[in-house]
C-alpha positions as a Markdown table, in Angstrom:
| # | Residue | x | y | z |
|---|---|---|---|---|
| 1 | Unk | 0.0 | 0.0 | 0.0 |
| 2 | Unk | 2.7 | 2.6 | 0.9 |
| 3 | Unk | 4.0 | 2.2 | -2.3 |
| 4 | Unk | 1.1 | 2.5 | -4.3 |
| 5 | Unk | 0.4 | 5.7 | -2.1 |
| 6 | Unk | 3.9 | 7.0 | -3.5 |
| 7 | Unk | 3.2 | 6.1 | -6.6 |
| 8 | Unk | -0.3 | 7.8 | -7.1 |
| 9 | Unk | 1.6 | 11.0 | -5.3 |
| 10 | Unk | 4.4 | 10.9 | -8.2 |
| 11 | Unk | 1.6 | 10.7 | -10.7 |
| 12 | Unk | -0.3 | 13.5 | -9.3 |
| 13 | Unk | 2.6 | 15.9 | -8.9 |
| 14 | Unk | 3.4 | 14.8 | -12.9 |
| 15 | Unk | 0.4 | 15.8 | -14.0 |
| 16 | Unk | 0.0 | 18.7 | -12.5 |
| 17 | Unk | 3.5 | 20.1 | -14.0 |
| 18 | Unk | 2.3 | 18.7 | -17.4 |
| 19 | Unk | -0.9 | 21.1 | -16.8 |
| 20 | Unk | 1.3 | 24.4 | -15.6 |
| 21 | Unk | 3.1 | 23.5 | -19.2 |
| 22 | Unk | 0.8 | 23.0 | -21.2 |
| 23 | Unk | -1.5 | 25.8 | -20.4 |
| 24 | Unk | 0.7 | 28.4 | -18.8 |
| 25 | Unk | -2.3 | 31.5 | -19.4 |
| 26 | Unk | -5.3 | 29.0 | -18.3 |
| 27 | Unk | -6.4 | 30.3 | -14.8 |
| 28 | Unk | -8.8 | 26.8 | -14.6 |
| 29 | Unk | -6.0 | 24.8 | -15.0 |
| 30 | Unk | -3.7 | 26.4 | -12.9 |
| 31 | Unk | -6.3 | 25.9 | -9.9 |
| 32 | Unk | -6.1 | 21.8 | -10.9 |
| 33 | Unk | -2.6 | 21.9 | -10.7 |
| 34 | Unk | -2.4 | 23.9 | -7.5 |
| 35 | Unk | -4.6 | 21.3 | -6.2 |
| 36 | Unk | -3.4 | 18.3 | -7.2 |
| 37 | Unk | 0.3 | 19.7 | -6.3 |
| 38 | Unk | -1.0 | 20.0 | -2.9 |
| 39 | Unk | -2.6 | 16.6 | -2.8 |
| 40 | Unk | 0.5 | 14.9 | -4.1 |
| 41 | Unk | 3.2 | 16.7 | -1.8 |
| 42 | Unk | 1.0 | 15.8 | 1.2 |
| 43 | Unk | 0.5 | 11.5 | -0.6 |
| 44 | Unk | 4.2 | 11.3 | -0.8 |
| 45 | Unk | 4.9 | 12.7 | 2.7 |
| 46 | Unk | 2.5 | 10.0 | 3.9 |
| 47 | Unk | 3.8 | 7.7 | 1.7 |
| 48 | Unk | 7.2 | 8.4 | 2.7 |
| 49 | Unk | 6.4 | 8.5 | 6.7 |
| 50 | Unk | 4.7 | 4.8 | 5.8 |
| 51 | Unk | 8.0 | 3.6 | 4.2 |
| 52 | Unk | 10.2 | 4.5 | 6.9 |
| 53 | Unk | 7.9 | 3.5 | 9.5 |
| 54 | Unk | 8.0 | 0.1 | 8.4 |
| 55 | Unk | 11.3 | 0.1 | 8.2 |
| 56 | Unk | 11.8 | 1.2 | 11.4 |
| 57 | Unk | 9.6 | -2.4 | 12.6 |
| 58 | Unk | 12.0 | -4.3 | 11.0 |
């Protein structure tokens, strides 16, 4: 699961660079990729906090 959850964050952060790229003058999808920069920063801090705490277990 933890890596799936770093995964998905990697993909969400991707796409939301594609976006600011693509459309650089679009105000709509500048507010996606705001959003979905958020949501991925805050996946892969989970996802990262998951990884190590199960390394820690070990």
């Amino acid at each position: 699961m933890k890596n799936s959850i770093y995964n998905i964050s990697l993909v969400m952060i991707s796409i939301s660079i594609y976006l600011l790229i693509e459309y650089p003058n679009s105000g709509r999808a500048g507010l996606i990729a705001g959003g979905l920069i958020f949501i991925g920063f805050v996946l892969n801090i989970v996802g990262f906090c998951l990884n190590a705490k199960a390394t820690l277990e070990k």
